[in-house]
SEGULO-318984 format. One line per 4 residues: number of its first residue (from 1); their letters; for each residue x, y negated, z negated of N, C-alpha, C, O. Coordinates in nm, 3 decimals, decimal comma. Atoms other than C-alpha are relative to their C-alpha. Layout:
// SEGULO-318984
NUM = A = X Y Z X Y Z X Y Z X Y Z; ... .
//
This chain:
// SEGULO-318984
1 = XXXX = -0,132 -0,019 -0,058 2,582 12,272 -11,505 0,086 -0,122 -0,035 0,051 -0,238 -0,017; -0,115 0,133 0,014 2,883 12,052 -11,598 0,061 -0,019 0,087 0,065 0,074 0,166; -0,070 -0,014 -0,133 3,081 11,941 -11,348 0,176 -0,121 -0,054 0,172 -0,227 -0,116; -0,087 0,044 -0,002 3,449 11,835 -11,355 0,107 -0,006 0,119 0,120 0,075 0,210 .
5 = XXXX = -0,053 0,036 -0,157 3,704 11,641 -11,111 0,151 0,016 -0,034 0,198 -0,071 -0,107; -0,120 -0,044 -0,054 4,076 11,822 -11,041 0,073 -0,163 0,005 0,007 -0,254 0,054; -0,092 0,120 0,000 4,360 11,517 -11,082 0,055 0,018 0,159 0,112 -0,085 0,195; -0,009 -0,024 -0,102 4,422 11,658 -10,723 -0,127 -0,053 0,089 -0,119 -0,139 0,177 .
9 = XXXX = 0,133 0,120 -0,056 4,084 11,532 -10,605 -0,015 -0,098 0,002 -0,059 -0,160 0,099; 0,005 0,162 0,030 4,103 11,216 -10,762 0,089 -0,030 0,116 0,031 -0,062 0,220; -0,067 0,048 -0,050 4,396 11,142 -10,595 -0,021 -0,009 0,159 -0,004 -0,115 0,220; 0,019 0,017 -0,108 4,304 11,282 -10,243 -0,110 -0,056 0,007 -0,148 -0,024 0,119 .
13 = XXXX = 0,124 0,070 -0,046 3,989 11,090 -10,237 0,045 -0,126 0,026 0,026 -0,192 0,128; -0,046 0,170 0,001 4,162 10,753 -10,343 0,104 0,019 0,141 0,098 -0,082 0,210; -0,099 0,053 -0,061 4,446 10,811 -10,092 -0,107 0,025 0,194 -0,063 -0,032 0,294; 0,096 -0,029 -0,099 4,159 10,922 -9,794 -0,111 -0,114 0,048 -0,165 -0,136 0,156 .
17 = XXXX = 0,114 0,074 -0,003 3,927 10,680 -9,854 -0,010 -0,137 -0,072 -0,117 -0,184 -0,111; -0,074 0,106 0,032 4,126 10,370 -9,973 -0,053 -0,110 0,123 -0,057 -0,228 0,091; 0,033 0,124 -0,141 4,017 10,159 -9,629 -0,063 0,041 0,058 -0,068 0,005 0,176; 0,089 -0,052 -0,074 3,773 10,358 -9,549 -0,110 0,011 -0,106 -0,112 0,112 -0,177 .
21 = XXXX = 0,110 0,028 0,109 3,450 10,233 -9,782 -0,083 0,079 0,042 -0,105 0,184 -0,018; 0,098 -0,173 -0,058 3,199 10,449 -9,560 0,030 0,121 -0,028 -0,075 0,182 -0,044; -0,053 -0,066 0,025 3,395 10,721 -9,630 -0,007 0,028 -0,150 -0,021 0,143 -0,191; 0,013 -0,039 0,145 3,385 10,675 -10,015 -0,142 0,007 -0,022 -0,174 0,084 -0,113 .
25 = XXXX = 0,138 0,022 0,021 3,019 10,605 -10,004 -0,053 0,126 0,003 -0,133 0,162 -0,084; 0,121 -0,077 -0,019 2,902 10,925 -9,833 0,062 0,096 -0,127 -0,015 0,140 -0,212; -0,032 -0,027 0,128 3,177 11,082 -10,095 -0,103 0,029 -0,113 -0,157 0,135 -0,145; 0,096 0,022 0,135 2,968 10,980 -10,389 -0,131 0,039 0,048 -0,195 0,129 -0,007 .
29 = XXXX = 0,142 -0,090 -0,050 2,661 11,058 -10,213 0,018 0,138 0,040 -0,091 0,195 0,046; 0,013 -0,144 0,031 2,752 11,406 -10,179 -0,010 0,063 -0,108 -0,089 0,154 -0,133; -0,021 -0,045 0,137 2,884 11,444 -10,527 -0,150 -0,039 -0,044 -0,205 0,068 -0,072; 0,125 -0,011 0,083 2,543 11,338 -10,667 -0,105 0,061 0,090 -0,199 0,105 0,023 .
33 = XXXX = 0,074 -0,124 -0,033 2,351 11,538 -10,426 0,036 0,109 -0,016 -0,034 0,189 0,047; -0,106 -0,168 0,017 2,554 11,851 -10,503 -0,060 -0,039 -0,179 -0,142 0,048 -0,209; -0,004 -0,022 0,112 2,510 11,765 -10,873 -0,162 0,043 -0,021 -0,205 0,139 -0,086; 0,138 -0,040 0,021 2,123 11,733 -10,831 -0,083 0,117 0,045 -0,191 0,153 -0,004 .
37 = XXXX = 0,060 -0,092 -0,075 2,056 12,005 -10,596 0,070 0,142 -0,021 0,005 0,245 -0,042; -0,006 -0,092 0,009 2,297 12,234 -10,617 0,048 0,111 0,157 0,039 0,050 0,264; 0,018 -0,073 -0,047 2,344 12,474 -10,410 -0,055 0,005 0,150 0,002 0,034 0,255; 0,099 0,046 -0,077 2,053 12,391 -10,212 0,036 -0,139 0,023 -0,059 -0,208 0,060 .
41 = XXXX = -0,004 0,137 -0,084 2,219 12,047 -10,119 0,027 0,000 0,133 0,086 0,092 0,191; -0,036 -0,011 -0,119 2,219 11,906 -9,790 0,176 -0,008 0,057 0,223 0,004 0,170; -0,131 -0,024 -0,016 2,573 11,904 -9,812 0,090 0,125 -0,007 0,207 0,143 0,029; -0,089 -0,118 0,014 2,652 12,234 -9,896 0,027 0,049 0,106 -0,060 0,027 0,190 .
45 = XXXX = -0,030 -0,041 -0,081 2,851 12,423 -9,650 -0,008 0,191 -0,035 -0,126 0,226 -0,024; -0,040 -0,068 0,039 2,939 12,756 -9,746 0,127 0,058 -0,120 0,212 -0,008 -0,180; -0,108 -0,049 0,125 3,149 12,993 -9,995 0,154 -0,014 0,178 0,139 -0,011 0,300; -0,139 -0,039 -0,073 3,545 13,005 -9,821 -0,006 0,174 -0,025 -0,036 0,221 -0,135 .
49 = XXXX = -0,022 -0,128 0,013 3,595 13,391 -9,741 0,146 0,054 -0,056 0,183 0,168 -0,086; -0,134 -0,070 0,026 3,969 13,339 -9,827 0,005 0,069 -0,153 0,059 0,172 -0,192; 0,020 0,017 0,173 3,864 13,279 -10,229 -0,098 0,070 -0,048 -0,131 0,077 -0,166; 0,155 -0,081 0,037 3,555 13,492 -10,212 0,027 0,073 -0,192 -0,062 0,081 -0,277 .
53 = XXXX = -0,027 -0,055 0,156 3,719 13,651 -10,573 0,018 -0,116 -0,116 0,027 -0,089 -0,236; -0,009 0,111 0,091 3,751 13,273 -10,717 -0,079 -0,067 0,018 -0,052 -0,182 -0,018; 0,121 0,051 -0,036 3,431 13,171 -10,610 0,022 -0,169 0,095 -0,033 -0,278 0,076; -0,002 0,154 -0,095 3,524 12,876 -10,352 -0,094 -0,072 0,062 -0,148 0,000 0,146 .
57 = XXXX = 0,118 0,072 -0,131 3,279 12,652 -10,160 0,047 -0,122 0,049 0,117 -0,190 -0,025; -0,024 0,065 -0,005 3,317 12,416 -9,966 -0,166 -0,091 0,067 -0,267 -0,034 0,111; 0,081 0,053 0,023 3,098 12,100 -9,937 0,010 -0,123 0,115 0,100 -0,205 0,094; -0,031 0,123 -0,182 3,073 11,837 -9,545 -0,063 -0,086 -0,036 -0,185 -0,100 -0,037 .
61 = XXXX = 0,020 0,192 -0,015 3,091 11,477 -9,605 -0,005 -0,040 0,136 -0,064 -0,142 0,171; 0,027 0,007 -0,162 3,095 11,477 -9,258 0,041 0,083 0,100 0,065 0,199 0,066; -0,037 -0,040 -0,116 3,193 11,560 -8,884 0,124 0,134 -0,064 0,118 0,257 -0,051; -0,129 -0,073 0,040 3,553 11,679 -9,059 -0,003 0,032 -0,109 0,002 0,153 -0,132 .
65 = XXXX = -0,072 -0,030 0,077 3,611 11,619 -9,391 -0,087 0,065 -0,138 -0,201 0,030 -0,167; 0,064 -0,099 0,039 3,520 11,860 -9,625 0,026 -0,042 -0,172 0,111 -0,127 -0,197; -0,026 -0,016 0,172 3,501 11,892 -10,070 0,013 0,109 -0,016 -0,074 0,174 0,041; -0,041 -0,151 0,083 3,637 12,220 -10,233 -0,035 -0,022 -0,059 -0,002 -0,133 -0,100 .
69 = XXXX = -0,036 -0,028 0,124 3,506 12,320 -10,513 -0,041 0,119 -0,088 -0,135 0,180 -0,036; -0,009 -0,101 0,026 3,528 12,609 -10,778 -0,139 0,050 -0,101 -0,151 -0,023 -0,200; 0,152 -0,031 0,108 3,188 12,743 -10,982 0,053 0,131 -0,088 0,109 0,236 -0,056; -0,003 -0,108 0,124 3,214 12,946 -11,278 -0,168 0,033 -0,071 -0,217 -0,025 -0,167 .
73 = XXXX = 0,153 -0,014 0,028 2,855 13,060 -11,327 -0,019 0,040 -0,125 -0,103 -0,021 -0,192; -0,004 -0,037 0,155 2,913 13,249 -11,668 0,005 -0,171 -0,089 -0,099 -0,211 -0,141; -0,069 0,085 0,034 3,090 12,924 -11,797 -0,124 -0,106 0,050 -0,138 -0,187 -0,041; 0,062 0,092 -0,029 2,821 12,702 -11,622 0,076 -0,140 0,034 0,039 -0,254 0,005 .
77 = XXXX = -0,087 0,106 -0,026 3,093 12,494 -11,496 0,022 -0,003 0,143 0,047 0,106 0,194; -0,049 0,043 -0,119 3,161 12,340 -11,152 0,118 -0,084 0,035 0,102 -0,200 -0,002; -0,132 0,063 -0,012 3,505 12,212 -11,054 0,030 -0,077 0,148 0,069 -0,003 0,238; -0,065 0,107 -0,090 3,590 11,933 -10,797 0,111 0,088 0,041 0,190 0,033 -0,037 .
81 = XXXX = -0,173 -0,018 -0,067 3,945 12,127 -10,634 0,051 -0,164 0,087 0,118 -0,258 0,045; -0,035 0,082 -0,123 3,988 11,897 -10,335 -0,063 -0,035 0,080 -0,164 0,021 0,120; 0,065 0,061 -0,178 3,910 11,690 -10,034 0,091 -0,046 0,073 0,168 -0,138 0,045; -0,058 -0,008 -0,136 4,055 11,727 -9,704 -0,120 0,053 0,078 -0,242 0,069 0,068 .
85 = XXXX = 0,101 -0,040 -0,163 3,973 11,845 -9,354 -0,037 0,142 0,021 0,022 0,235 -0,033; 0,034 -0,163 -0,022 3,805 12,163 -9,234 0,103 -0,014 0,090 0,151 0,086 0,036; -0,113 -0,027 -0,074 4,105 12,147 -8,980 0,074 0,032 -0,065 0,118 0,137 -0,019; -0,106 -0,003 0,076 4,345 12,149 -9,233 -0,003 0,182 -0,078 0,084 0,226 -0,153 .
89 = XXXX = 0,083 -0,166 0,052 4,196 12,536 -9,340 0,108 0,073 0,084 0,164 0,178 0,053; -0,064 -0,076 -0,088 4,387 12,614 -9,061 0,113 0,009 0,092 0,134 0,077 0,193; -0,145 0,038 0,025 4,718 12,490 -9,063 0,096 0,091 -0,028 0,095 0,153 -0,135; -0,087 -0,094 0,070 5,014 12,697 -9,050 0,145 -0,068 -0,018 0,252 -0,008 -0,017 .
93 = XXXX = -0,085 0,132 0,074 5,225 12,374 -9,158 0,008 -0,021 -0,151 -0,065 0,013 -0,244; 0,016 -0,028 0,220 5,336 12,307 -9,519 -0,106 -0,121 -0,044 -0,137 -0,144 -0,161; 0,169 0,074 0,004 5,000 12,022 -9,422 -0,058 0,068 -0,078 -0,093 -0,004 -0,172; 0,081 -0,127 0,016 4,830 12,318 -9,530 -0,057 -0,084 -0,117 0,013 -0,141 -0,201 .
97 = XXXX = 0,035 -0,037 0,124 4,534 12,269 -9,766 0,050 0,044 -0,141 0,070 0,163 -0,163; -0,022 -0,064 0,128 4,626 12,291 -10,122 -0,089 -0,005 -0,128 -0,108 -0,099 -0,206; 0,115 -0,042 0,072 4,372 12,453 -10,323 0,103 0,038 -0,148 0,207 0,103 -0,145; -0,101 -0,079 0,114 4,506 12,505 -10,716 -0,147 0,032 -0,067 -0,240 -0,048 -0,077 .
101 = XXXX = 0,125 -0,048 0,047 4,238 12,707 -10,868 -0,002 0,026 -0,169 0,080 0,095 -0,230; 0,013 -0,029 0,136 4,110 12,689 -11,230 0,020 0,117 -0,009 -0,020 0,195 0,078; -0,022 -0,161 0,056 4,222 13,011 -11,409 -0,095 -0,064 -0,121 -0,096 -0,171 -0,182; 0,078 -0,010 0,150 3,970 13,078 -11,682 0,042 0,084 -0,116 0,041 0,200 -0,074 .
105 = X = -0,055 -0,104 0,043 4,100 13,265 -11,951 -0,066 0,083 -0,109 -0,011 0,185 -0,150 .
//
């Protein structure tokens, strides 16, 4: 599986986890348990039911804050979207989660 990181990720990680070093730590320790496991990591959460047709999952760094990201199983590709809050899922503020989803073509 390859795995690639959304310029939208980058950014919300750095601006999330800028003064918050614990915070980047367990970060990176998800991303390489997700890379090694899969699926079967202890981080995985579930698929999102909104994206169920763009294959979404999302992935708990902790208590709140959550990793999006998109799998293309044909393609053998995994995509970083985002990191925010599982609160933020459910926002009817222009806060709102913003998921931009690889189109494959």
């Amino acid at each position: 599986m390859q795995f690639f990181f959304t310029d939208i990720f980058k950014k919300e990680v750095k601006q999330h986890a800028q003064n918050n070093k614990n915070l980047r730590n367990r970060i990176d320790e998800c991303i390489l348990d997700f890379k090694e496991h899969f699926l079967d990591s202890r981080y995985y959460r579930k698929p999102l039911k909104w994206y169920e047709k763009e294959d979404i999952h999302e992935l708990s760094v902790g208590w709140d804050p959550r990793i999006f990201i998109q799998i293309f199983k044909k393609e053998d590709e995994c995509y970083f979207l985002n990191f925010w809050t599982h609160a933020s899922l459910e926002l009817k503020s222009k806060k709102r989660l913003r998921i931009d989803l690889v189109r494959k073509r």
